[in-house]
Every structure is written in structure tokens, then in C-alpha cells.
C-alpha positions, 0 to 999 in steps of 0.5 A, a space after each residue: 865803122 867808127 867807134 867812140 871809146 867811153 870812160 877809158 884810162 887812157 895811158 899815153 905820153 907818160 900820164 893816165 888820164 880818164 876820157 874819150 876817143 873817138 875813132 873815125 874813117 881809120 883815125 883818131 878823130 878826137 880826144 877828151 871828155 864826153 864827146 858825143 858821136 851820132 855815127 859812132 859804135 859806143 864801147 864803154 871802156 870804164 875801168 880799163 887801160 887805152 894804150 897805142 898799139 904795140 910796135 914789135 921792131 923785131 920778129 921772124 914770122 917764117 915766111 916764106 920757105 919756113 911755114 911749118 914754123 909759122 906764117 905771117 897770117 898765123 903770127 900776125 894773128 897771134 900779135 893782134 891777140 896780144 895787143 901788137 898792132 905793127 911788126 917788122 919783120 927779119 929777112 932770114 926767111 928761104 930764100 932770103 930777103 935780100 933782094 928788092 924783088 925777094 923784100 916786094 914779094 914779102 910785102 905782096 904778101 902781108 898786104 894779102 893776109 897780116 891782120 897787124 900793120 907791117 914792114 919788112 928788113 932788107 938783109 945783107 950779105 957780103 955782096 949785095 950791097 947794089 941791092 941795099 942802095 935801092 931801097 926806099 927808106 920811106 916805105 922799108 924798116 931798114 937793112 939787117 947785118 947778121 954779124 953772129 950766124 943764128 936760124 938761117 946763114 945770113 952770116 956777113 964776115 967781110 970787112 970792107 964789104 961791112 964798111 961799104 955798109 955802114 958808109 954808104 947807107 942811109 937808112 937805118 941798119 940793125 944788127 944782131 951782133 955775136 961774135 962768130 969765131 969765138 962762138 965756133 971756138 966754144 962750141 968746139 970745147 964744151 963738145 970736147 968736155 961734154 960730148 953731143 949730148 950736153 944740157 942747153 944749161 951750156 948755151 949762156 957759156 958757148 954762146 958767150 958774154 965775151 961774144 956779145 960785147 966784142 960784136 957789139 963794141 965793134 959794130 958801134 965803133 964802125 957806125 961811130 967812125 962813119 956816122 950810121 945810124 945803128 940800132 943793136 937788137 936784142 942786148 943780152 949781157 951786162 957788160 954791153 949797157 956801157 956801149 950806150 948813151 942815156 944823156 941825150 933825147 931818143 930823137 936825137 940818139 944814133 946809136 940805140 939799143 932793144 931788149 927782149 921779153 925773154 932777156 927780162 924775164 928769164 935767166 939760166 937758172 931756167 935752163 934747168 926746167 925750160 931746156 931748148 925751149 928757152 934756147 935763144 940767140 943771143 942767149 939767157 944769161 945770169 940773173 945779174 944780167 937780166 937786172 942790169 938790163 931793166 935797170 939800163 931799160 929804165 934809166 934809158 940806156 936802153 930804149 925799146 921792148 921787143 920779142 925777137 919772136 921766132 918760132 920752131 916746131 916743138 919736135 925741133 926744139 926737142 932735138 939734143 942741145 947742139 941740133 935744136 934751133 934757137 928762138 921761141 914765139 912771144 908776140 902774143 904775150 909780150 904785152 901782159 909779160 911786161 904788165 905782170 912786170 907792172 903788178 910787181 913793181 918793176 915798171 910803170 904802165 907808163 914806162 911799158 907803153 913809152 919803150 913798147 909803143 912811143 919809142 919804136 915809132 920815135 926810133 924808126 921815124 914811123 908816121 903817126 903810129 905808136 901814140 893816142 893823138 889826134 889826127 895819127 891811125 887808130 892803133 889802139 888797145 884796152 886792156 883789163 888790168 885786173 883779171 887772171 888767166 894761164 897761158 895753155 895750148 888751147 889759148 895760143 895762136 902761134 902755127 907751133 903750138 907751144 909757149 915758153 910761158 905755158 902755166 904762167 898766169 898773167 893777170 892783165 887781159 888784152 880785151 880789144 885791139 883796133 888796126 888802122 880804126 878796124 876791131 880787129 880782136 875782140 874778147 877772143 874774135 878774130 875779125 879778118 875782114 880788114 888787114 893791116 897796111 905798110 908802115 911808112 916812115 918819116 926820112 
């Protein structure tokens, strides 16, 4: 169908202006003020945010071999629901993607059943780099290093075959940078200390500040010494932000950088009331930490939001500290949680739809995505900025089941997300007649 969208507060390349979109054959066919459409379902948006689609750069939907946890159809539901229109999803799944065939059976897949637009990592290990050369950067995300061990054990330890990576190849390579030894010796010593039944309050320590910043800083010296393209996920810690540039345009940037919802949003005083579930890796550090971090987020230190979205059955994360898995589901909610940010003052819309939809599609060089602009795909979502409602078991969609967000009130509402120009979610409908497509990318 095509549908002309009235009366919207269209927020958009760092302005809200009051006006029309008209969206037709997938696309955005027109932008202005009292455009008129014959063929056109009219939705009167008056008193609601437009905003592009959400790119979510990092998330772990499951599949295959962990779908008890989730499922790309289950979670890419669950994003829809919360505003996210395109995901790229991390490698280590059972088996792991690390295989052009293992990464085309993934996209087979999302093809048949993910409501949001989709592209898939490659993973390294420390002999696959033939496999990594074949990729075609026009069609993947780029290639994953897991430089510290988190769910799964896609741990890459070698050095040269690290080297071979980042010099030979082009695409983009994204990084989850903890520092591993150091991480095996803390273990070791608070388990001396505190036994097998230590609290999760310990995870900040074990999985440590000193872990973070020497992965980090070494990963950023390699791709520096070989002129790689290199993008850190989820940074964690204050001392990493001095890693990163701020004095040149994102387009231009090599080296870049994401935060998390949960890094913003929670600290270790949480560990006390939260426990495991808010065990992730890297880990929730101090208060101090999470300041630094907005503040490097918003003097662009930093350039995207993301959720590194990463569920685990709720009788895992209730297992003791040391067996409990790390990650917890946040696509469905990472848009309200940065626009409760937005309702306190710190951030503005603007700057929310900048690092959560302009900058993804900057970085990854994505193709026509993550903008309200003429001629680009209708990935689109209104918003209500001004109505309550409490994360419960009864309104989440995740395959898991819970939320580290549960009793929170959010008071901003996604009203309707389109993919591609379909209304795929609708003031709580799901409509599965049309799935998402494969990103491309602009190389």
C-alpha cells in the first residue's frame, strides 16, 4: 500500500520541522506540506514525532543452535515493536557464522521470517582468514573479532593471524575488545577471595576497566599501523573515550566507536537489585563511567547507540554469578530509553535520531537507510512523545521472557513502525505479511 502521513513533527537531520510524507511503491516518494495523494492511505500523525527507522549495528538474535534463547523471527519482531527497522547480527550463534556458506544460510533465513530489514557479521577465527576474503562488502556488515571470550568461544588469541586481518581486509572489522588473560586472572582471585557463590556486584571488577582499555588500545594501534577500517563495540569505561577522535566528520572517521543502552542507563550500584540480570560483557561499570560515556556520546567521541541485544532464558540468568551467562534483551526498548533520556535532559530528540539512525547508516556506508529523504526506503517510525506505560511480562516480545527494564515506566509510545513502505506494527499489531530485505552497502 502507499500512505501519505499528515500533520507529522518530522525529526530529521538535526531539525523537527511540521509536514507531510508521502510513502509509495516502498519509498519515500515526497516531503513537504499539504501534498495530496489519490492512491494513498491517509494517517493523520498531528501531535507525533516521524523519525527514521532505528539501525541496531549490534545484536545477537540466536539463531541457529541457541533458539531457546530467541529467534530471528521472534526478536526481529520484538525490534519492529520498539521502533528498529534494520539489525546486524553477530556470529556467534551454534555453529558459528564463520563460513560464507554458514553467514548465506543466515541470511536464507532472515529472508524467510525477520520483519526488520537485516545483515549479518562474519566471525574470525584464528584460521579462517580465506573465508573472510570472500565476502562481498556490498551485501555484508563486515567481519567480528571477538578479542575477549564472552557467550560462545569465538576467542581469536593469535597474533599474526590478527595482523593478516586487519591488513588484508577491506570491509569493516568490529570488535569486542577485553582483554582475556587478565580477565582469567581476576576470575581466579576473586574466587579465591569470595568462593563460587560470589554476588554479580563483582562482575565491574573481574571483568575490569584495565581489561577494556588495554584490548581497546591495542586493537586501535593495529588498525592505525595498517590503516583498517575499525569500529569498537559497546565501550564501557571512561579511560577508553581518550582512544577516540571527535575533531573530524563521522564520514571521514576510521576509527569509531558505539555505546550501549545498558552502559547508559545503568551502573554498579544496580548490581544489587538487578544481580545477573544486569550481567553483561563488557560489564556495567560506576556511575562516573556511565557520565563520561554521554558526555563522549555527545561531543561525538563516540558516534552510535546500540543494545548489543543478547537474550538468555531467565533460569540461566538465575544460576550463581560465575555460571550465569552474560547479556540481556533490549531491542524492543532501546528507542523509549534514550527518549526517557530526552524527557530529562539529557539529550535531544534530535541527537537520539542522529546517533541512533543517521550515524549507523553513515558508518556502515548503508544505502539509503537510516534518513527521511526523498527517493531513500520508507523506514519510518511515529512516535507518541507524550504517553506513559510499564514494561511487564505481558508486553514484551522477546522469546525469553523478561526484561532488565521490567517496572520501568517509559513515557513516549512507538505508535507505528514501516519497513521498506509496509506497516509492519501498529499500536500493538503485528502485520507479517511482508519481511524485512538484506541491507546493502555503499563500498
Amino acid at each position: 500500500m502507499n500512505y501519505l502521513i499528515r500533520n507529522a513533527n518530522i525529526v530529521n537531520e538535526g531539525r523537527i520541522t511540521a509536514g507531510d510524507v508521502l510513502i509509495s511503491e516502498g519509498k519515500i516518494a515526497a516531503i513537504g506540506s499539504g501534498i495530496e495523494a489519490i492512491d494513498a492511505e491517509i494517517i493523520d500523525a498531528t501531535g507525533l514525532w516521524l523519525m527514521p527507522g532505528v539501525i541496531d549495528d549490534q545484536v545477537h538474535f540466536r539463531e541457529p543452535g541457541l533458539t531457546h534463547k530467541g529467534e530471528i523471527y521472534t526478536e526481529a519482531k520484538a525490534a519492529v515493536a520498539g521502533g528498529v527497522t534494520s539489525f546486524m547480527e553477530q556470529p556467534n550463534t551454534a555453529p558459528p557464522a564463520t563460513t560464507v556458506e554458514r553467514l548465506e544460510e543466515k541470511y536464507a533465513r532472515a529472508a524467510d521470517v525477520s520483519l526488520a530489514n537485516y545483515s549479518f557479521f562474519i566471525g574470525t577465527t584464528n584460521s579462517n582468514l580465506d573465508e573472510l576474503l570472500k565476502i562481498n562488502p556490498r551485501n555484508v556488515a563486515g567481519v567480528k573479532i571477538f578479542l575477549g571470550s564472552s557467550t560462545g568461544d569465538m576467542l581469536v588469541d593469535n597474533e599474526e593471524q590478527l595482523d593478516n586481518v586487519f591488513a588484508k581486509v577491506k570491509t569493516l572489522i568490529a570488535v569486542h575488545a577485553e582483554d582475556d588473560p587478565m580477565i582469567k586472572r581476576n576470575v581466579e582471585e576473586y574466587r579465591a577471595k569470595y568462593g563460587d557463590d560470589m554476588p554479580a556486584d563483582y562482575h565491574g571488577l573481574i571483568r575490569s576497566r584495565e581489561a577494556c582499555y588495554a584490548s581497546s588500545s591495542k586493537a586501535i594501534a593495529r588498525a592505525k599501523k595498517f590503516g583498517t577500517r575499525l569500529h569498537v563495540f559497546h565501550i564501557s569505561t571512561a579511560d577508553e573515550l581518550e582512544l577516540f577522535d571527535n575533531s573530524i566528520p563521522l564520514k571521514e572517521k576510521k576509527i569509531t566507536a558505539e555505546v550501549c543502552i545498558h552502559h547508559l542507563w545503568f551502573s554498579d550500584a544496580d548490581y544489587k537489585t538487578k544481580g545477573n540480570f544486569i550481567k553483561w560483557n563488557p560489564s556495567v561499570k560506576t556511575a562516573n563511567d556511565r557520565e563520561a560515556l554521554w558526555k563522549a556520546l555527545l561531543d561525538n567521541r563516540i558516534d552510535v547507540i546500540a543494545t548489543d541485544h543478547a537474550p538468555h532464558t531467565i533460569e540461566e540468568k538465575q544460576q550463581s554469578y560465575l555460571k550465569a551467562p552474560s547479556g540481556g534483551p533490549l531491542v524492543q526498548h532501546s528507542l523509549v530509553a534514550m527518549l526517557e533520556k530526552v524527557r530529562e535532559g539529557k539529550i535531544s530528540v534530535e541527537r537520539v535520531v542522529e546517533k541512533m539512525c543517521h550515524a549507523p547508516a553513515d558508518l556502515f556506508r548503508i544505502d539509503k537507510r537510516g534518513y527521511i529523504r526523498e527517493g531513500y526506503w520508507a523506514d519510518l517510525v511515529l512516535v507518541h512523545p507524550q504517553q506513559h506505560w510499564t514494561v511487564s511480562k505481558d508486553n514484551l516480545l522477546y522469546k525469553c521472557g523478561w526484561s532488565p527494564l521490567e517496572g520501568t515506566t517509559f513515557h513516549s509510545r512507538v505508535v507505528s513502525t514501516f519497513v521498506n513502505g509496509n506497516l509492519v506494527y501498529n499500536n500493538g499489531a503485528i502485520n507479517e505479511l511482508y519481511k524485512g530485505m538484506r541491507l546493502e552497502f555503499n563500498v
